[in-house]
C-alpha positions as CSV (number, residue, x, y, z in Angstrom):
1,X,49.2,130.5,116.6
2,X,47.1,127.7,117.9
3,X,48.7,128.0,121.7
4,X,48.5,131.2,121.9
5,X,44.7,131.0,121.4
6,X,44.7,127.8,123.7
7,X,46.7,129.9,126.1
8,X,44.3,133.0,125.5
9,X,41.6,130.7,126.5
10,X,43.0,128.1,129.3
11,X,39.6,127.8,130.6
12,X,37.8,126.8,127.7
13,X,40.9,124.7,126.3
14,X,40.6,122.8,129.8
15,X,37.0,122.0,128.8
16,X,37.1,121.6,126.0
17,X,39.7,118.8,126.5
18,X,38.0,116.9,129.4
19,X,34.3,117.0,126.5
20,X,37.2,114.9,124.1
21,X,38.0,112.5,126.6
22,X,34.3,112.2,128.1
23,X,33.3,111.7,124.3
24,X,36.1,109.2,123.3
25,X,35.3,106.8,126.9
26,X,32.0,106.8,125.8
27,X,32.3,105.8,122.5
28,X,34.4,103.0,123.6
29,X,37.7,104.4,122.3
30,X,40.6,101.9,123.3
31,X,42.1,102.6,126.8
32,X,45.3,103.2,125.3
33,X,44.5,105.9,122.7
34,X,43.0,107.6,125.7
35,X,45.5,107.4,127.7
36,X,48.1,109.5,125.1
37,X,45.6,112.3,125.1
38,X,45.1,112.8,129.2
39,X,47.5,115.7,129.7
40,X,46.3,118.9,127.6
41,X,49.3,119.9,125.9
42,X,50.3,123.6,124.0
């Protein structure tokens, strides 16, 4: 059920997502755990 409301709601999943990885570069989250989360996935 979760993608269907992501897919629902693409444009506020899309933020949503880029807020996350704004939040975890500024509180210093290791590059690498970033780096696994930089494609929004369903």
């Amino acid at each position: 059920m979760p993608s269907r409301i992501i897919s629902i709601n693409m444009g506020t999943a899309k933020e949503m997502h880029q807020l996350l990885l704004k939040f975890m570069r500024y509180s210093s989250v290791s590059q690498h755990l970033i780096d696994t989360r930089l494609e929004l996935k369903m």
